[in-house]
VEXVEX-213017 format. One record per residue (C-alpha): residue in one letter; x, y, z. Coordinates in steps of 0.05 Angstrom, whole numbers, plus 32768, in hexadecimal, padded with zeros to 4 digits. Example, Ala and Ser with C-alpha at 12.3 -4.5 7.8 and 13.67 -1.06 7.14 Angstrom:
# VEXVEX-213017
{rec a,{80F6,7FA6,809C}}
{rec s,{8111,7FEB,808F}}
END
This chain:
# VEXVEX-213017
{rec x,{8000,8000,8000}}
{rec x,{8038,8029,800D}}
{rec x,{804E,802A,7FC5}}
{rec x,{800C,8039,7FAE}}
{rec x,{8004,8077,7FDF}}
{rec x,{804E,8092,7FC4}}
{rec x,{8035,808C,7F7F}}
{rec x,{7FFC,80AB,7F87}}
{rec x,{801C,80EA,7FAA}}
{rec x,{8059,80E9,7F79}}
{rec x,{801E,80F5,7F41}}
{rec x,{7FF9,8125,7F61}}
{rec x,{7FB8,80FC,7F65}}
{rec x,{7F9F,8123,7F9F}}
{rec x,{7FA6,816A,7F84}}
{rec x,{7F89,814D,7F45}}
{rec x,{7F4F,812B,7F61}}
{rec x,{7F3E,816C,7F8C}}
{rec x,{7F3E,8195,7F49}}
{rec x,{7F10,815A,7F2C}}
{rec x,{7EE1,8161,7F60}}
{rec x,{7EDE,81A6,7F61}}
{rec x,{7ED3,81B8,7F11}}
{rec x,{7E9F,817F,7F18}}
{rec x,{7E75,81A3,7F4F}}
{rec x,{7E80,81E7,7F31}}
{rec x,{7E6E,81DA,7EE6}}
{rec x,{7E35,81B7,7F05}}
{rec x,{7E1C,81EE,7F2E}}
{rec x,{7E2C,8220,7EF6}}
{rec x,{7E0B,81F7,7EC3}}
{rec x,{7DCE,81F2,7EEA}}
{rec x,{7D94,81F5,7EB9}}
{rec x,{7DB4,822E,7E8B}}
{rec x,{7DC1,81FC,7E5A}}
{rec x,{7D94,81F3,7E1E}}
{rec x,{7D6F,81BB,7E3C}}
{rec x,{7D73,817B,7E5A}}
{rec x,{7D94,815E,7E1A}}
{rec x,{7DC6,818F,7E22}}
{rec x,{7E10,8170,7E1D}}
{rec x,{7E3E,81A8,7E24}}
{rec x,{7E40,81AE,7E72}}
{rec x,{7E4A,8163,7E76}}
{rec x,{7E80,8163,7E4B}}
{rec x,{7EA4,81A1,7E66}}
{rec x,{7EAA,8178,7EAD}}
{rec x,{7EC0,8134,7E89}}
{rec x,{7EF6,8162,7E65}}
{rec x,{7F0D,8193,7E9E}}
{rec x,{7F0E,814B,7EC4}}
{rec x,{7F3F,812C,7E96}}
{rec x,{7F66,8165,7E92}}
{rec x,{7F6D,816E,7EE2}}
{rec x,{7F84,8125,7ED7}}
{rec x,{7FB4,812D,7EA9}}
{rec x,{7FE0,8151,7ED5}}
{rec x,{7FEF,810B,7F00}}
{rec x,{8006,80E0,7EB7}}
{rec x,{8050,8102,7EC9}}
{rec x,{8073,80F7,7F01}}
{rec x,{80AB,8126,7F28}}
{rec x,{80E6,8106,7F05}}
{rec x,{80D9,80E2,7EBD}}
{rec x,{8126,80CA,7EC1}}
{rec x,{8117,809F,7F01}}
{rec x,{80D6,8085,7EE2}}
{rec x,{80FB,8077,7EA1}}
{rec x,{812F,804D,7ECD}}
{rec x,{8102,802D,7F01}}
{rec x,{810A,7FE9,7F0A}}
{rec x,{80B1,7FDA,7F04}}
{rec x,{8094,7FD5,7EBE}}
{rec x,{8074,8011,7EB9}}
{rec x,{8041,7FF7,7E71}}
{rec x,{800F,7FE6,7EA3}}
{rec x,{800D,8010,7EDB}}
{rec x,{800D,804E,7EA7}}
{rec x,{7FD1,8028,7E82}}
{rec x,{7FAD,801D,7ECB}}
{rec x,{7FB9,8069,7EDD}}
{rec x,{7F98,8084,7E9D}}
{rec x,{7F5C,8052,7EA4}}
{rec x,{7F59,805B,7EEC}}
{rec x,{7F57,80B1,7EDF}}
{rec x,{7F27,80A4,7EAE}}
{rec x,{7EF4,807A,7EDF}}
{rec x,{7EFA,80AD,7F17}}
{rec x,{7EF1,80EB,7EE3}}
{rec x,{7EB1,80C5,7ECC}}
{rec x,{7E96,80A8,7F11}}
{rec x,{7EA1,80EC,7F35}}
{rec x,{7E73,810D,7EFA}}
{rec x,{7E41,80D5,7F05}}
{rec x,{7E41,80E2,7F53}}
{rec x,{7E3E,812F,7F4E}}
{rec x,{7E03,8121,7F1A}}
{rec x,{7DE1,80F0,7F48}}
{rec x,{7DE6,8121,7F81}}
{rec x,{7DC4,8159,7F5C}}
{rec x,{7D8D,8135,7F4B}}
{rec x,{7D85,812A,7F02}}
{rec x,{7DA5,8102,7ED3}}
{rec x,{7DBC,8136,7E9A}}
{rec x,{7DE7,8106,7E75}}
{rec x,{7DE0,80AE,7E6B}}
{rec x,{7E19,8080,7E8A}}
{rec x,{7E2E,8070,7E49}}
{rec x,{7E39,80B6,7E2E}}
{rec x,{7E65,80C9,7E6F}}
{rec x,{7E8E,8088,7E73}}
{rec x,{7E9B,8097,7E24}}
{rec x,{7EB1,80E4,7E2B}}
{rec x,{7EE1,80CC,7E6D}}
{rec x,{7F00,80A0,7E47}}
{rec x,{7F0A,80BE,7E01}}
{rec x,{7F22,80FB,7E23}}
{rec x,{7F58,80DA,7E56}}
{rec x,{7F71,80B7,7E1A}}
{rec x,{7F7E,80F7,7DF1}}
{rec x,{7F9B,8111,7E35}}
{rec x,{7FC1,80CF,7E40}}
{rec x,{7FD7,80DC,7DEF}}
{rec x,{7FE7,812C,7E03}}
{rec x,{8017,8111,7E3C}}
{rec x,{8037,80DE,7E09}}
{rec x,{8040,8114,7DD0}}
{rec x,{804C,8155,7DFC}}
{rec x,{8060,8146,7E3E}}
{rec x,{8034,8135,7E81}}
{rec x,{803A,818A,7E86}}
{rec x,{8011,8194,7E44}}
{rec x,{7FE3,8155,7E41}}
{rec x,{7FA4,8186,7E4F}}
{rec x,{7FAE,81A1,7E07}}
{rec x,{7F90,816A,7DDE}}
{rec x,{7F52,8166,7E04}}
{rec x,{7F48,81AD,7E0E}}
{rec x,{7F53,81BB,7DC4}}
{rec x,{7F2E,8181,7DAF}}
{rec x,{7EF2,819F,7DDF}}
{rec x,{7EFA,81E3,7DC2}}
{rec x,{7EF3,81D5,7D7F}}
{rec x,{7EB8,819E,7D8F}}
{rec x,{7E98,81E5,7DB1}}
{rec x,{7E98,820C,7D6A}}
{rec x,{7E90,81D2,7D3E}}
{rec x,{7E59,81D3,7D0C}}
{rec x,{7E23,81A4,7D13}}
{rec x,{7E35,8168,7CFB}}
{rec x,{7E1E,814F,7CC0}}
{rec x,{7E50,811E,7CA9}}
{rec x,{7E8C,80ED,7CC5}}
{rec x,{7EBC,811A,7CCB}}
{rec x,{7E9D,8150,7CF1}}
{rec x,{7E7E,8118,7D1E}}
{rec x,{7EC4,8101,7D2E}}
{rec x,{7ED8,8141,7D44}}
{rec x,{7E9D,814D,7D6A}}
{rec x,{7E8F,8108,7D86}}
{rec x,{7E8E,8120,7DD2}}
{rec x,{7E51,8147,7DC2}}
{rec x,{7E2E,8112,7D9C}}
{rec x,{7DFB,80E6,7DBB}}
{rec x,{7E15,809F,7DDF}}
{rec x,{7DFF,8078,7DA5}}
{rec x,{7E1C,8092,7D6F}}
{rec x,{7E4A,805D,7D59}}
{rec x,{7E82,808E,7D32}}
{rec x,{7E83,80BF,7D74}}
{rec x,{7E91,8075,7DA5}}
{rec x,{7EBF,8057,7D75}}
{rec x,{7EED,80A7,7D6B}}
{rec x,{7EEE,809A,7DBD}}
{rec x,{7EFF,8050,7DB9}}
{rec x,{7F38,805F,7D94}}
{rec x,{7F53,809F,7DB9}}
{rec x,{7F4F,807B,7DF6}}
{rec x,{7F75,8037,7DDC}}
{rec x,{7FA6,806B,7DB9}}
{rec x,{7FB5,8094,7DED}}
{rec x,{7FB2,8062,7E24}}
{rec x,{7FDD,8034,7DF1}}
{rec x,{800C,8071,7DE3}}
{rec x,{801E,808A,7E2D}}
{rec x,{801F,803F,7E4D}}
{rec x,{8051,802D,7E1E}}
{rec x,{8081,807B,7E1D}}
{rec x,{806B,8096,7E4C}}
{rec x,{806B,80DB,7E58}}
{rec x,{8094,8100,7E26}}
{rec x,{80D1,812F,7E47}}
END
């Protein structure tokens, strides 16, 4: 247990899980019913990405020479830590939604978004560095924001977290950010 405490401090799990919480319960209470509806994605989204990206900041550790040299294989505890980020970004939504009251968005639409997003984080951290992994799913979300509707596969890949859980092109452009990403950090790591 020991190890698993040191880890967890070493990647700043705490401080990120606080700043989870938090943008969870205040896009929540901002959101309230200002949206356009019930049907309304955008504030659900905006917590599964600020989520991820509060995450993102634990996928590096203090010194990437000692975890480049450690004597553990490092494939899949990097794997569990971006599945594991993913599951408490998407269960911490869920609970903050069951709290409030109403269910704004399905299971299958948050579990989805968590994932796709912590693999393009988990893909930032492999590309960029654990210090820049927030970029790909904040541009990614910023550019879903403006989108036009879409109205053909391309424009439904790039706005796939908006898109409705069963829309088959939006859950297979998250399938394969999250095997990518996951895939891409597990086995580099995060990039110096």
């Amino acid at each position: 247990m020991r190890w698993l405490t040191l880890y967890a401090r070493s990647r700043q799990v705490p401080a990120s899980l606080t700043a989870v919480l938090i943008s969870a319960v205040a896009v929540w209470a901002l959101a309230g019913d200002g949206g356009e509806g019930p049907g309304d994605p955008r504030p659900v989204v905006l917590v599964l990405a600020t989520g991820a990206m509060a995450a993102s900041i634990g996928l590096g550790g203090q010194d990437l020479a000692l975890d480049r040299t450690a004597a553990i294989r490092w494939v899949p505890r990097r794997a569990a830590h971006v599945l594991l980020a993913g599951t408490v970004v998407a269960a911490t939504l869920l609970a903050v939604q069951a709290l409030g009251g109403g269910e704004t968005a399905t299971t299958a639409f948050v579990v989805r978004d968590s994932a796709g997003l912590m693999g393009l984080a988990a893909l930032g951290a492999a590309l960029s560095g654990a210090q820049y992994a927030w970029t790909l799913p904040f541009a990614w979300l910023s550019f879903a924001f403006v989108a036009p509707p879409p109205t053909s596969t391309p424009l439904q890949v790039a706005t796939w977290m908006l898109l409705p859980p069963d829309t088959a092109t939006a859950t297979w452009t998250a399938l394969t950010l999250t095997v990518a990403g996951t895939t891409a950090y597990a086995v580099t790591g995060p990039r110096r």
